[in-house]
PyMOL commands that place a pseudoatom at each C-alpha (Angstrom):
pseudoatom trace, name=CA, resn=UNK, resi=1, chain=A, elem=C, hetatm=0, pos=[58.352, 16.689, 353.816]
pseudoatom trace, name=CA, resn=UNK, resi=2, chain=A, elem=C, hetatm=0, pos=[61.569, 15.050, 353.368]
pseudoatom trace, name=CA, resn=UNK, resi=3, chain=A, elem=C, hetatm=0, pos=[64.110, 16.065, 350.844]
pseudoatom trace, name=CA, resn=UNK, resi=4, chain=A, elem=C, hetatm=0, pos=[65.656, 13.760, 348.199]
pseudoatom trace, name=CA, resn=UNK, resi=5, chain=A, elem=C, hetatm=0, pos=[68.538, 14.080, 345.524]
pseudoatom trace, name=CA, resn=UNK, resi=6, chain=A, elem=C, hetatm=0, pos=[68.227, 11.838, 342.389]
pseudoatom trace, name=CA, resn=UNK, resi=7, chain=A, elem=C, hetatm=0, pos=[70.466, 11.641, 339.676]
pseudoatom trace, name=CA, resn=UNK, resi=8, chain=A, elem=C, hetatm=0, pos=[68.205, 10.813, 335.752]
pseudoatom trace, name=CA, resn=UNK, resi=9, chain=A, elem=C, hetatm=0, pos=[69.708, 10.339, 332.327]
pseudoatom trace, name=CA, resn=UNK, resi=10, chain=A, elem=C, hetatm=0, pos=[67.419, 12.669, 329.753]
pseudoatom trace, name=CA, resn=UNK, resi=11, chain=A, elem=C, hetatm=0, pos=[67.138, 12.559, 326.355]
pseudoatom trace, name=CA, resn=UNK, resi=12, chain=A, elem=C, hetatm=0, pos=[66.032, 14.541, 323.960]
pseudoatom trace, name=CA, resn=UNK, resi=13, chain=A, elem=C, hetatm=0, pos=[65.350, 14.547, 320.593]
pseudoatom trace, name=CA, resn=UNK, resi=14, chain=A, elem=C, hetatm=0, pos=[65.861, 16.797, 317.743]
pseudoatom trace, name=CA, resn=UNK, resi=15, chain=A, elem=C, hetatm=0, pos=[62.879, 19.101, 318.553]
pseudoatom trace, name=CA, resn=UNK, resi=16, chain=A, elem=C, hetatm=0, pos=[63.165, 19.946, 321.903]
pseudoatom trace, name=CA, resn=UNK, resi=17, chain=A, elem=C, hetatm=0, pos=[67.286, 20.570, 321.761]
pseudoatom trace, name=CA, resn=UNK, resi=18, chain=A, elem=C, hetatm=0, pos=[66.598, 24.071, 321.156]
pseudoatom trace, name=CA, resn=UNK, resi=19, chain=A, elem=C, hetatm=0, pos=[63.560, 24.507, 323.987]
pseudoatom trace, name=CA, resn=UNK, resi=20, chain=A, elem=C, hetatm=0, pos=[64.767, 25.411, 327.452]
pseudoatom trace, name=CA, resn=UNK, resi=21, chain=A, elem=C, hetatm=0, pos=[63.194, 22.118, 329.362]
pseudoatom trace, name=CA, resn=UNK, resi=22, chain=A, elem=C, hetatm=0, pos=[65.269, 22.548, 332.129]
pseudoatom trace, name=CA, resn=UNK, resi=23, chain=A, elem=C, hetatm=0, pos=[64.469, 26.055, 332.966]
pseudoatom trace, name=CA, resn=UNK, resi=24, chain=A, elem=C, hetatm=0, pos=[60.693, 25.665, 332.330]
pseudoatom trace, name=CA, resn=UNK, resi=25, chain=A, elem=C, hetatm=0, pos=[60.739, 22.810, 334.655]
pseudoatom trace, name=CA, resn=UNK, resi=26, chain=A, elem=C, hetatm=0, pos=[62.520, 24.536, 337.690]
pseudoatom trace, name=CA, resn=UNK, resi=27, chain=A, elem=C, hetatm=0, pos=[59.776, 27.390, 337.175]
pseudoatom trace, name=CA, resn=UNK, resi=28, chain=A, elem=C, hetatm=0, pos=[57.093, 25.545, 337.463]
pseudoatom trace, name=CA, resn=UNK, resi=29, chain=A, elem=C, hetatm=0, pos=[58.548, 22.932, 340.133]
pseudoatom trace, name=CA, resn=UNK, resi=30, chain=A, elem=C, hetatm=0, pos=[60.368, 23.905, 343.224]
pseudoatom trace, name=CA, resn=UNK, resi=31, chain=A, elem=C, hetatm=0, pos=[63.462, 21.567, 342.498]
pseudoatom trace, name=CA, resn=UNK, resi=32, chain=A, elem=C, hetatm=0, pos=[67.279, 22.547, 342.110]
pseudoatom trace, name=CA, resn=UNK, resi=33, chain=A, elem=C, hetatm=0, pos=[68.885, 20.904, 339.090]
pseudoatom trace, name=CA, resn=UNK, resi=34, chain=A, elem=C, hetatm=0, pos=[72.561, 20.117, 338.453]
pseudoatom trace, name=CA, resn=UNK, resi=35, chain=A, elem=C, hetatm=0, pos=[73.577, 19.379, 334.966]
pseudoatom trace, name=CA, resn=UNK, resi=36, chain=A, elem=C, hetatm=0, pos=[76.547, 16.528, 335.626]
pseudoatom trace, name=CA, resn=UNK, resi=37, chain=A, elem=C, hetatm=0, pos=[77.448, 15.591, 332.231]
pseudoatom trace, name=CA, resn=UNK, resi=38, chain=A, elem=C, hetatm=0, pos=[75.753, 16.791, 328.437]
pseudoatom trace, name=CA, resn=UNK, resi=39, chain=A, elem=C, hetatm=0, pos=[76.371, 15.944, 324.962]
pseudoatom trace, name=CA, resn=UNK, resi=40, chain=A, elem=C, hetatm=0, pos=[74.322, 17.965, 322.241]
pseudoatom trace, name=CA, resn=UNK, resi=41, chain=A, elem=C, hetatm=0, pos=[74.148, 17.213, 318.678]
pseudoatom trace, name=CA, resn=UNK, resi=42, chain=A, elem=C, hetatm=0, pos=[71.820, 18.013, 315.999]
pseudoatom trace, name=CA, resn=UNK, resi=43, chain=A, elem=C, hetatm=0, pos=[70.002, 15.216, 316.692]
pseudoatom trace, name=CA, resn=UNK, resi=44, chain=A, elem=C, hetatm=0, pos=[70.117, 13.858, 319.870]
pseudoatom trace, name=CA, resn=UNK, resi=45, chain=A, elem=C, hetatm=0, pos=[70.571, 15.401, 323.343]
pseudoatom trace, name=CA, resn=UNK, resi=46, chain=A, elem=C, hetatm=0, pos=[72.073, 13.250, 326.459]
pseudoatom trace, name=CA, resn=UNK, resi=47, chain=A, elem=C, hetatm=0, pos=[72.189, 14.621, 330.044]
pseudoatom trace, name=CA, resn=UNK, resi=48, chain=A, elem=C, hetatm=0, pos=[73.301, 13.818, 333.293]
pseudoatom trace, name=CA, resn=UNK, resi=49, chain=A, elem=C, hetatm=0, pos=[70.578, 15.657, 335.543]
pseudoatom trace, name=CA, resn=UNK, resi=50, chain=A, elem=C, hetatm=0, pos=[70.371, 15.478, 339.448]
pseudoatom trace, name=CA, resn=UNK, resi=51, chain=A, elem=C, hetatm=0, pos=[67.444, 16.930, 340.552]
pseudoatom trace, name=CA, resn=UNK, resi=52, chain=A, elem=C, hetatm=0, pos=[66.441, 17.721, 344.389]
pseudoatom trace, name=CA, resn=UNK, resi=53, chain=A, elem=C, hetatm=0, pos=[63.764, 19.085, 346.618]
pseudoatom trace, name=CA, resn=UNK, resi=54, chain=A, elem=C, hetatm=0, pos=[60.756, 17.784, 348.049]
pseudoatom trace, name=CA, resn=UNK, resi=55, chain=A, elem=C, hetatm=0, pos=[60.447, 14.053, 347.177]
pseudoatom trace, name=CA, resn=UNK, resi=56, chain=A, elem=C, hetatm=0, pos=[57.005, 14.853, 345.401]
pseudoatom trace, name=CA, resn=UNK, resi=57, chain=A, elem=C, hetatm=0, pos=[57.928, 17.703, 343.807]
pseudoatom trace, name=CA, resn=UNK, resi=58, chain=A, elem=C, hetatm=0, pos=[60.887, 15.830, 342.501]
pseudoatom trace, name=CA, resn=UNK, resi=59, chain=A, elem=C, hetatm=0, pos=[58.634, 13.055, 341.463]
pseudoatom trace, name=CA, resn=UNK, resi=60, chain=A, elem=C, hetatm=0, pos=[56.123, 15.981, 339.659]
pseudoatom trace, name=CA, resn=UNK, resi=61, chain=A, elem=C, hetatm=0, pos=[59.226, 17.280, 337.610]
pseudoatom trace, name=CA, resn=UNK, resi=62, chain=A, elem=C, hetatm=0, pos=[59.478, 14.367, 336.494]
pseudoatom trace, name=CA, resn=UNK, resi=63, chain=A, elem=C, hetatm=0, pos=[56.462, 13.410, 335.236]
pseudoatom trace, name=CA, resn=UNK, resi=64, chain=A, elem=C, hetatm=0, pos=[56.439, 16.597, 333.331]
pseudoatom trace, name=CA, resn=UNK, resi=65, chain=A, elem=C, hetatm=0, pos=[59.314, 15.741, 331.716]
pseudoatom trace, name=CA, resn=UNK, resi=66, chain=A, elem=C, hetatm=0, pos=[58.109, 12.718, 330.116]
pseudoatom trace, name=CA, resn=UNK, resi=67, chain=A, elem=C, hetatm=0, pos=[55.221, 14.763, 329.166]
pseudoatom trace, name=CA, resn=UNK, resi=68, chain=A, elem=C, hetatm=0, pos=[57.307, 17.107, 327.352]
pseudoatom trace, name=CA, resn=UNK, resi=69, chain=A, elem=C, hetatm=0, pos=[58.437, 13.786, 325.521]
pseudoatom trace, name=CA, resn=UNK, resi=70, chain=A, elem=C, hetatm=0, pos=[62.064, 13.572, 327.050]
pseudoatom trace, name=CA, resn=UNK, resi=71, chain=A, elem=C, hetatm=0, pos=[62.775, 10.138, 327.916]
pseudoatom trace, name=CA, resn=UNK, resi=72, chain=A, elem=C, hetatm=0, pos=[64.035, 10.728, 332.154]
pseudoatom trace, name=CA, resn=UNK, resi=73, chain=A, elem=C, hetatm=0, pos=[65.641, 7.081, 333.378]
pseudoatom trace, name=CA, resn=UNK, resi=74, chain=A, elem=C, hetatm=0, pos=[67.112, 6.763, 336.521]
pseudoatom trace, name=CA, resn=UNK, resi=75, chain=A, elem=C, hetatm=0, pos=[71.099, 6.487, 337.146]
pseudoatom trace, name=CA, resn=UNK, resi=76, chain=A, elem=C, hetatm=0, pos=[71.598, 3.188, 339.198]
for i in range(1, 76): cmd.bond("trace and resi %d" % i, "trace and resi %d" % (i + 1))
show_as sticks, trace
zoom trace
């Protein structure tokens, strides 16, 4: 399968600043992330996320993501 890189905005809200999203998602998805940019508050969390491996994998990471309630948007 081929390999991709993608680069996603995430945000998070209030309730999940404090869970560790990130590092549940690379266990349970074979993906490599790279935190670009971040800004935390007590209310809102903003980050800069490029994620790669396997395109579906990627794609699967994602998707859990949003499950988790983060809102993941693409960087054009």
């Amino acid at each position: 399968m081929a390999k991709k890189s993608v680069r996603y905005w995430l945000t998070f809200l209030s309730k999940d600043i404090q869970r560790p999203l990130l590092w549940e998602m690379s266990h349970k998805h074979e993906v490599i992330y790279d935190i670009r940019s971040a800004s935390v508050g007590p209310e809102l969390g903003l980050v800069a996320l490029e994620l790669t491996g396997e395109s579906k994998v990627v794609d699967d990471a994602v998707k859990w993501l949003r499950k988790q309630g983060v809102q993941v948007d693409p960087v054009f």
